[in-house]
C-alpha positions in Angstrom: 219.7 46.8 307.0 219.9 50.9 307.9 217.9 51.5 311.0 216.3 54.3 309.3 214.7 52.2 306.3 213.3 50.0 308.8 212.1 52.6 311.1 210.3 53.7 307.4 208.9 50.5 306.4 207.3 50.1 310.4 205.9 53.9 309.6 204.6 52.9 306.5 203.0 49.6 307.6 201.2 51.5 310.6 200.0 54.0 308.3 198.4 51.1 305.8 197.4 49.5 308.9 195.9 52.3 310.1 194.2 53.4 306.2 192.5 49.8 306.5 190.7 50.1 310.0 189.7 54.1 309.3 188.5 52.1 305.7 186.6 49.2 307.7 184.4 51.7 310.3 183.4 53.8 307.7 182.3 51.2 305.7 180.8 49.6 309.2 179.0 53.0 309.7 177.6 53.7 306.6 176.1 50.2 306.6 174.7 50.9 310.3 173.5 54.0 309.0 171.5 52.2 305.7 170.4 50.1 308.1 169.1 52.5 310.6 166.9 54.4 307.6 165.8 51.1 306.6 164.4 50.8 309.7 163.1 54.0 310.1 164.8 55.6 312.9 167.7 58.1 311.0 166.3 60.0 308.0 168.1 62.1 305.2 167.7 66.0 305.6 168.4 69.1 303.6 170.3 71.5 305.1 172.2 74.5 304.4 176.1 74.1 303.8 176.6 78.4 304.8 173.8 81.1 305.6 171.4 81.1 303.0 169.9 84.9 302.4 166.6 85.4 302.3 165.1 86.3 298.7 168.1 83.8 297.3 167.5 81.0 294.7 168.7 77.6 295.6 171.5 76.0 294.3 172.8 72.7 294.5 176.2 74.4 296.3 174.4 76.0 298.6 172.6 72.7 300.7 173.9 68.9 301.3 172.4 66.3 303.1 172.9 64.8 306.2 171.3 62.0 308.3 169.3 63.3 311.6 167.7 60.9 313.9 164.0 60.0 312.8 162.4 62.0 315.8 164.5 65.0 315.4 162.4 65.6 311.7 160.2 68.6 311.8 157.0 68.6 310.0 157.7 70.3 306.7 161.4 69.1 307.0 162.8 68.6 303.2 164.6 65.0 302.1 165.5 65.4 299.2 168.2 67.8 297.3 166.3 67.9 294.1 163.5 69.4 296.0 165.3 72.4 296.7 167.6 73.5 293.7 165.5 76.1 291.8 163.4 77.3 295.2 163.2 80.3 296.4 164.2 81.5 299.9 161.5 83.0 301.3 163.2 83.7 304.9 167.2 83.7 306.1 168.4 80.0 306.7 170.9 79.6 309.0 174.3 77.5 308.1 173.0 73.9 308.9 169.6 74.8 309.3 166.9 72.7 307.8 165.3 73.3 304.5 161.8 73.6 305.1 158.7 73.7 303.1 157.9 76.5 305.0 161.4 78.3 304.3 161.2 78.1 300.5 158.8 78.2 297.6 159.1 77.6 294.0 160.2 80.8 291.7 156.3 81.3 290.5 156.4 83.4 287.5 155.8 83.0 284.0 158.2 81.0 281.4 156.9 83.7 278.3 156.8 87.9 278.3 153.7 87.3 276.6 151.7 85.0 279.8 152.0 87.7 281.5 150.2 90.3 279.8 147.1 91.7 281.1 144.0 91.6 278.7 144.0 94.7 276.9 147.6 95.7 277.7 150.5 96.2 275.8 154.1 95.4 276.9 156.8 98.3 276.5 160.0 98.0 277.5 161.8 101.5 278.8 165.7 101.9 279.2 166.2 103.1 283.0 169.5 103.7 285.1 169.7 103.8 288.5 167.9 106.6 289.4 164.5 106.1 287.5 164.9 102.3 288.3 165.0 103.2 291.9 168.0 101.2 292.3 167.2 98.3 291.0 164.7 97.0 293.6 161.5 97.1 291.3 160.6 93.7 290.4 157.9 92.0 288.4 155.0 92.3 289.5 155.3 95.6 291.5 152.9 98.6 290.7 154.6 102.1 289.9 153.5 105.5 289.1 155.5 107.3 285.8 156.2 111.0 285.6 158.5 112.9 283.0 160.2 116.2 283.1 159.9 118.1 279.6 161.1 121.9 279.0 158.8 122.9 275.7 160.5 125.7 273.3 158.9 128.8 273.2 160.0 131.9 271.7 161.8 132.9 274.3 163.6 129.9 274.1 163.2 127.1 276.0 160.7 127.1 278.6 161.2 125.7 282.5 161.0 122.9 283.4 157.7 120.9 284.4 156.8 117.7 285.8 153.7 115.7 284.8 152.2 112.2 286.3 151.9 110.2 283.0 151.0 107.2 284.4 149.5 106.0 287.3 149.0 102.3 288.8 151.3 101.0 286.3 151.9 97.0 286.7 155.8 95.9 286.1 155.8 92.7 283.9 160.2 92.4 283.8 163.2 93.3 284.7 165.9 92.9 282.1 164.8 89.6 281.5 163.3 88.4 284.8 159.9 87.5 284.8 159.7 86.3 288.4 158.2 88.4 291.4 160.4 87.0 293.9 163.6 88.4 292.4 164.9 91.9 292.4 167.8 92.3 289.7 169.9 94.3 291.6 170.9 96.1 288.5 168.3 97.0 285.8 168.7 98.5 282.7 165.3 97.9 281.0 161.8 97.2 282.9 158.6 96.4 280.6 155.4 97.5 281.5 152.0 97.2 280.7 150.5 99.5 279.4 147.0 100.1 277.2 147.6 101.0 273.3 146.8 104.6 273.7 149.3 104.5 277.0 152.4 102.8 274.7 152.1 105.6 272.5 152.1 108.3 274.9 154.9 107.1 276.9 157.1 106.9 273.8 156.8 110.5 272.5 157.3 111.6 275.9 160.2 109.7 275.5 161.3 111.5 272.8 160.4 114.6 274.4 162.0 114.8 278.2 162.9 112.5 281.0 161.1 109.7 283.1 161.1 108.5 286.8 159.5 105.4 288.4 157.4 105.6 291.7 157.0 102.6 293.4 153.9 102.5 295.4 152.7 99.9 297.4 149.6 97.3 296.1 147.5 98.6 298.5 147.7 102.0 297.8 144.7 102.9 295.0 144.5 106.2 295.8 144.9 108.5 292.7 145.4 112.5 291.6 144.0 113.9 288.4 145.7 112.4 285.5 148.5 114.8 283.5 148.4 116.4 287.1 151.5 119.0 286.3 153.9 120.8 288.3 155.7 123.9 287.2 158.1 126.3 288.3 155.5 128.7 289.6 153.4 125.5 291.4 156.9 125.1 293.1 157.7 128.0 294.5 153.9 128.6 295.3 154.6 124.9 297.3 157.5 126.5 298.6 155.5 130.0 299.8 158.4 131.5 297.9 156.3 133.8 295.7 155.4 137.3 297.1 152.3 137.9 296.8 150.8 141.5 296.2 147.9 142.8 297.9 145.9 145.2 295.5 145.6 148.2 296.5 142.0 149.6 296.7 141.1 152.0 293.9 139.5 155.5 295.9 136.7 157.1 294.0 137.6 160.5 292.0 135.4 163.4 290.9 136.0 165.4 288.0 137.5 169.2 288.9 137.5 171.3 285.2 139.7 174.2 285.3 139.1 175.9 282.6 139.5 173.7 279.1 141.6 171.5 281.8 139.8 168.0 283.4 141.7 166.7 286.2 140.2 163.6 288.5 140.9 164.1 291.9 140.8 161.3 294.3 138.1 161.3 297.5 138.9 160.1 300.7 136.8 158.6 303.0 
């Protein structure tokens, strides 16, 4: 027989050789390991397979499990993979990390536009771009302010520009079509808001009329300024001391000098 088909069939036997005993320890570990959580002393955790960013939702290719020993477990540690898919991170988690209760919450929010309505609100929903949707970061549940820009014709033509605060304290109900106040889309076209009846109709002739811009304001903030509070081009450059202003000049007293048929007021100094 060729030396080199032997020296083959020894390779191959060592390698089927070698197949079986890799085939028998795992099979030997995985039944020490059974055993083990049987008895309590390894547990299954959740952990992250890559860094996880915080304000991510979980998915199932995002965590694994993996066997830890039963003292290692931190209160709050998570078991179980279908506990996390669907959670929200709610801090960064580290590649390998544990998933902890503490770490992630469930995606509250409301399954229907119409749940989360405020009594005696009405929900509108506003195309934005990037701009008026300060770049995408609003998110339900976030309060804004809403001012437009509107040049009224005159007969001059049309007038300047000026800027009026619409709305103020103005809840966000969506995004798109995201309902949940952990999640910013990153790109939104539409946001709905709630607004009273009177409000929905105001917002959409302005609409018609001019521009609008979002403010996002924080919660906390109820401090207000006189509604329809507008700004014009004279307010600005009186903002901007740009305007000269004239001092008048004091009017002297006169007396009355006839010359002749003539009448002539001539002022009197002091």
């Amino acid at each position: 027989m060729d030396k080199r088909i032997v020296n083959l069939l020894i390779g191959v036997g060592i390698a089927v050789i070698a197949i079986i005993v890799i085939n028998a320890q795992m099979q030997s570990r995985e039944r020490l390991i059974q055993e083990l959580i049987k008895k309590g002393q390894l547990v299954e955790v959740v952990v992250a397979k890559d860094d996880i960013a915080r304000e991510s939702t979980i998915t199932s290719d995002m965590v694994k499990t993996t066997t830890v020993a039963a003292k290692t477990l931190q209160p709050g540690d998570l078991t179980s993979v279908d506990s996390v898919i669907g959670k929200f991170a709610i801090t960064d988690i580290l590649r390998d990390q544990h998933l902890n209760s503490e770490s992630v919450k469930p995606l509250i929010g409301f399954k229907y536009l119409s749940d989360a309505v405020p009594e005696g609100k009405r929900a509108i929903t506003i195309s934005v771009d990037k701009l008026s949707a300060i770049e995408g970061l609003i998110k339900p549940g976030d309060i804004v302010d809403i001012i437009g820009t509107f040049s009224f014709p005159s007969d001059k033509g049309a007038s300047p520009p000026i800027v009026v605060t619409l709305f103020q304290n103005v809840k966000v109900l969506a995004t798109n079509k995201n309902l949940s106040p952990y999640r910013a889309e990153g790109r939104a076209d539409t946001i709905t808001l709630a607004l009273d009846p009177d409000g929905t109709k105001l917002l959409t002739y302005a609409l018609e009329l001019g521009k609008i811009r979002l403010v996002l304001r924080t919660p906390l903030d109820k401090a207000g300024e006189p509604e329809y509070s507008a700004l014009t081009l004279e307010g600005l450059l009186n903002k901007l001391n740009l305007i000269q202003r004239t001092i008048p000049q004091e009017k002297l007293p006169t007396i009355e000098i006839y010359k002749g048929s003539k009448q002539e007021e001539v002022p009197v100094e002091r």
